[in-house]
C-alpha positions as CSV (number, residue, x, y, z in Angstrom):
1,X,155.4,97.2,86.2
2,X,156.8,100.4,86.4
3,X,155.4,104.2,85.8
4,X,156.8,106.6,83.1
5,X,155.6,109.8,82.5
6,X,155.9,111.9,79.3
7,X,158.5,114.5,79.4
8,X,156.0,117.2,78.4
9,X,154.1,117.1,81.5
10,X,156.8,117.7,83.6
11,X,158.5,120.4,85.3
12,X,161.8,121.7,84.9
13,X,164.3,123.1,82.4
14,X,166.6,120.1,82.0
15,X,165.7,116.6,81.7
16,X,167.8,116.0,85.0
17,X,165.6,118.4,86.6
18,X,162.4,116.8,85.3
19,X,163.4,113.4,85.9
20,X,164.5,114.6,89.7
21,X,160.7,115.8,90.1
22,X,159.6,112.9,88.3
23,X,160.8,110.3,90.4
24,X,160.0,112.6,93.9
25,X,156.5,112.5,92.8
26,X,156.5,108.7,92.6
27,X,157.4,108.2,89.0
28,X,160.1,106.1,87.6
29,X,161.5,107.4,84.2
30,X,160.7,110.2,81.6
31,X,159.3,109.2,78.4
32,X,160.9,110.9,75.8
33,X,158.8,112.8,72.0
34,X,160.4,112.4,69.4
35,X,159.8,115.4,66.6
36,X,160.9,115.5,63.1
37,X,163.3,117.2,61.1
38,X,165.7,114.9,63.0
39,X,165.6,116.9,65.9
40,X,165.7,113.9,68.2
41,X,169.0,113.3,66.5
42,X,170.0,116.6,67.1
43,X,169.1,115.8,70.9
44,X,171.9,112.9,71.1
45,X,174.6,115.1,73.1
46,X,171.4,116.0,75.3
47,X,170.3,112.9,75.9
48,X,174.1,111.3,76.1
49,X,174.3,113.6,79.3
50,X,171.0,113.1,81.1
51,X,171.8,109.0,80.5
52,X,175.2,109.6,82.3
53,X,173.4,111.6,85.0
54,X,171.6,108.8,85.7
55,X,168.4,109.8,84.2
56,X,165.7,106.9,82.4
57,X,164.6,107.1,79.2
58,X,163.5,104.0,78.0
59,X,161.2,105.1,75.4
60,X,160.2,107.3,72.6
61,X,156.6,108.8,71.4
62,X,156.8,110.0,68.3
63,X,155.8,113.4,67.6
64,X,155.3,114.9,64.1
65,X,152.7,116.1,61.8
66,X,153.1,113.0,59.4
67,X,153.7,109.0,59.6
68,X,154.5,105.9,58.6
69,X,150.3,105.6,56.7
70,X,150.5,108.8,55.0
71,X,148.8,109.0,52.1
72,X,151.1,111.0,50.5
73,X,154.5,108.7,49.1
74,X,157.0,111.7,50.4
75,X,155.7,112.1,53.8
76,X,155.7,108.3,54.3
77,X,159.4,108.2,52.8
78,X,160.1,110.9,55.7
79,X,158.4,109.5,58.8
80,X,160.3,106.6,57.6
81,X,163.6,107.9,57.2
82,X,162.8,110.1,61.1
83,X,162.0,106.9,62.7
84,X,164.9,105.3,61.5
85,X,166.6,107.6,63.1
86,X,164.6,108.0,66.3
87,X,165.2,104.0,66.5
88,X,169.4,104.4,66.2
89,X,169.4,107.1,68.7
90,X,167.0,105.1,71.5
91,X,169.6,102.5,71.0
92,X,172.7,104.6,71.6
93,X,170.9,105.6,74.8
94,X,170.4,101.6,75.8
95,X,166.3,102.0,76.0
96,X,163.4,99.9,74.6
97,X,162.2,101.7,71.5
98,X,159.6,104.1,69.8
99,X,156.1,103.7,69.1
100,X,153.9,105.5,66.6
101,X,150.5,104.7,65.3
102,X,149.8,104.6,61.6
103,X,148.8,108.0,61.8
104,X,147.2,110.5,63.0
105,X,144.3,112.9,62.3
106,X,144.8,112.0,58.4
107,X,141.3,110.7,57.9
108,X,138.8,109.2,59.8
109,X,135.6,106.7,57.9
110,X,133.1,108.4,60.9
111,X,133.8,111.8,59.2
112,X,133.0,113.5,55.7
113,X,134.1,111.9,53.0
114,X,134.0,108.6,55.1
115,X,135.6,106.7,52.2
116,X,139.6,107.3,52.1
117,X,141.4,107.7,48.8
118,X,142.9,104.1,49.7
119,X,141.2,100.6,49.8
120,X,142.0,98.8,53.3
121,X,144.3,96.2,50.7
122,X,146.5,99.2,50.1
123,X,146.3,100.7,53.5
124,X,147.6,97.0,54.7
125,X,150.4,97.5,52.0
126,X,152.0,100.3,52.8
127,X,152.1,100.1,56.8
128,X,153.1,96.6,56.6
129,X,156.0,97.8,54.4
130,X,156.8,100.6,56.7
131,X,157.0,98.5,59.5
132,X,159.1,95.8,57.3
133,X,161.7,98.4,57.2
134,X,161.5,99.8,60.9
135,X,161.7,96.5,62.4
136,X,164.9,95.6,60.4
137,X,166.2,98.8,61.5
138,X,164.9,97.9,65.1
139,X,166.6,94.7,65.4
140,X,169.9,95.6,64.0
141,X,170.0,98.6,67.0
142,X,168.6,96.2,69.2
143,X,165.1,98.0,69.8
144,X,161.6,97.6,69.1
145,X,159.1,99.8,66.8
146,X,155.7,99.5,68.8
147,X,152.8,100.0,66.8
148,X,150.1,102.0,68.3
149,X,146.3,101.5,67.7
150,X,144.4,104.9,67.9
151,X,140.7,105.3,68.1
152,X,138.8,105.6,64.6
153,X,138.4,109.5,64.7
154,X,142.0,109.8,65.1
155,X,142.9,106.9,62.8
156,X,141.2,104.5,60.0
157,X,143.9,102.3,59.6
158,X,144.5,100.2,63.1
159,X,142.1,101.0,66.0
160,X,142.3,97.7,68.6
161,X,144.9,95.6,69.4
162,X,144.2,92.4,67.7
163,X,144.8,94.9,64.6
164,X,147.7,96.2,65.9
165,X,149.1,92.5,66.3
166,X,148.1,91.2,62.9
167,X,151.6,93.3,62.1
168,X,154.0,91.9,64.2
169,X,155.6,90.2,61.7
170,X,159.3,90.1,63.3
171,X,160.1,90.1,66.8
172,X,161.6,93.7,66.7
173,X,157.6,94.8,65.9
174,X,155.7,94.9,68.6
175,X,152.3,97.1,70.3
176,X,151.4,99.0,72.5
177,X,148.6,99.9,74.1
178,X,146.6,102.9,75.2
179,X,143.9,102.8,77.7
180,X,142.3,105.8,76.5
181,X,141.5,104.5,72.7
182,X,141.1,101.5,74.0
183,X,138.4,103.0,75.8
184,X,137.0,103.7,72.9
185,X,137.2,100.7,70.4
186,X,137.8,97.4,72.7
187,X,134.6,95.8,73.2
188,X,136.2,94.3,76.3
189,X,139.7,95.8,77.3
190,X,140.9,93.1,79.4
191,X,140.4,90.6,76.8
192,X,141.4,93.0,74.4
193,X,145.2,93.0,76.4
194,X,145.3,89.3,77.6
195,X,145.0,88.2,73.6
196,X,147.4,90.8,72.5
197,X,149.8,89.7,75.7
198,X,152.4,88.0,74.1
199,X,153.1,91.1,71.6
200,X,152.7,93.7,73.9
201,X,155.5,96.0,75.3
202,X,154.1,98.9,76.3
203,X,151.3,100.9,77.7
204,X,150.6,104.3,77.8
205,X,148.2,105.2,80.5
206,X,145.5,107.9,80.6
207,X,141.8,108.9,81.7
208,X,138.1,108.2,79.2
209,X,138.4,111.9,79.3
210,X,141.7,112.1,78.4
211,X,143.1,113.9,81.6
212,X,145.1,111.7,84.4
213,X,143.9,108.4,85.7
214,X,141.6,108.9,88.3
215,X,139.3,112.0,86.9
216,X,137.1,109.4,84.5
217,X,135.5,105.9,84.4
218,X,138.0,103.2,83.1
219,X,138.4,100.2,85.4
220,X,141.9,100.4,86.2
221,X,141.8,97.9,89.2
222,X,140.4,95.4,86.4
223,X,142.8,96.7,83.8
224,X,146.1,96.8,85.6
225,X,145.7,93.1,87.5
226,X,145.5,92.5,83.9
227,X,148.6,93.2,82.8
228,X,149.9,91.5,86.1
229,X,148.2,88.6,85.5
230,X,149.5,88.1,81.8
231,X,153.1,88.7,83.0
232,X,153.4,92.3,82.0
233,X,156.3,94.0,83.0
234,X,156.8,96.7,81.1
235,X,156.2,101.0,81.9
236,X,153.0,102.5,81.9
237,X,153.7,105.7,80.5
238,X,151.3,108.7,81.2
239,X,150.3,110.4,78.4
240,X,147.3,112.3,78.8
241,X,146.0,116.3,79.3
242,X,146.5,117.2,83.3
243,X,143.2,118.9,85.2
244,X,145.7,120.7,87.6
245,X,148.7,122.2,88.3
246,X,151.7,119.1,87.4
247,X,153.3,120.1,91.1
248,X,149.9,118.7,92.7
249,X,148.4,116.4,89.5
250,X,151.4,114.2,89.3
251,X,152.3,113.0,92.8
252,X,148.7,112.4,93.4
253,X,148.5,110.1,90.1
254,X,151.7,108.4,90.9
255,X,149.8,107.3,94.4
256,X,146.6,106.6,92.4
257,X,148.3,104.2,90.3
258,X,150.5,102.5,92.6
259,X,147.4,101.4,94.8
260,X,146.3,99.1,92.3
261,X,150.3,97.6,91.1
């Protein structure tokens, strides 16, 4: 396994500059956001020369106000079309792929109204569509669109896993997981990633609280000889709120990490 870290979180004015800090504090590539508008896109000459510099970017988070579940038929066209793109330019640059979940803070059943303007048949429609599209897009780039469960305040549509999972339709559609909403909706997380091992390519790592492993109570010992023991050899890509200073935070995370790999 090997340790990303969100390029967010990191110091430095250049992505050469951030992935030089990155891997000095233990870290072994940058995870990249991906924003809409096609700014990623715009990005490509960026990108082209951090790759050549010897900087690794093997994935993408995407990052936009709208996704692939949106209620509305417009925005779903459009976090469609962004991905699309996101996926082409990930593949220029030689890297795994980009993840998104179904969406985010559009509704949630455990707040007011609690009943969403779509039945869970039409909810199932449209993502699996969405994903249809993606993963065609995916495997003719050769890439993967990783489907990301989020917890149910965040999300209605795919909270766990096994969820996650029941969409992998095509090998270019895959998951990823996220120890802190798994935290939240896996009734055992260790079960929860040894049944979704053979769809899984990614993790993205971060505390109960939300801030850097180490600062809350998930079991990473039992969690990370996990993955090990179901062959996982992917990143585990930090994404999570830092209760420090990055200089200090993310060596000491790095270390934290590593003693359990």
């Amino acid at each position: 396994m090997k340790l990303a870290v969100q390029e967010q979180l990191v110091p430095g004015r250049t992505l050469q500059e951030k992935f030089a800090f990155a891997v000095e504090a233990g870290f072994d590539a940058i995870e990249l956001r991906g924003k809409g508008d096609f700014h990623f896109a715009g990005r490509l000459t960026e990108l082209k020369r951090a790759l050549a510099d010897g900087v690794v970017m093997p994935t993408v988070c995407v990052d936009m106000p709208h996704f692939i579940g949106d209620f509305d038929p417009a925005r779903r066209k459009d976090a469609i079309q962004q991905l699309r793109s996101q996926l082409t330019v990930i593949g220029e640059l030689g890297g795994i792929g980009v993840m998104t979940p179904a969406s985010w803070g559009q509704f949630s059943r455990r707040l007011p109204p609690f009943e969403p303007p779509r039945s869970p048949h039409e909810d199932r429609e449209v993502l699996a569509e969405a994903l249809g599209v993606l993963g065609e897009h995916a495997q003719r780039n050769g890439v993967l669109i990783m489907l990301e469960p989020l917890n149910r305040y965040e999300n209605h549509m795919v909270n766990t896993l096994a969820e996650a999972v029941s969409y992998c339709s095509m090998d270019s559609v895959r998951v990823v997981g996220d120890t802190y909403h798994m935290n939240i909706e896996e009734d055992d997380p260790c079960r929860a990633l040894a049944d979704a091992a053979p769809y899984l390519a990614h993790m993205q790592i971060s505390e109960s609280n939300r801030n850097q492993p180490g600062t809350g109570h998930i079991d990473w010992p039992a969690q990370l000889a996990t993955l090990a023991a179901i062959g996982f050899d992917g990143y585990l890509a930090l994404e999570c709120r830092l209760r420090g200073e990055p200089e200090i935070v993310l060596p000491q995370t790095a270390a934290f990490i590593r003693k359990f790999l």
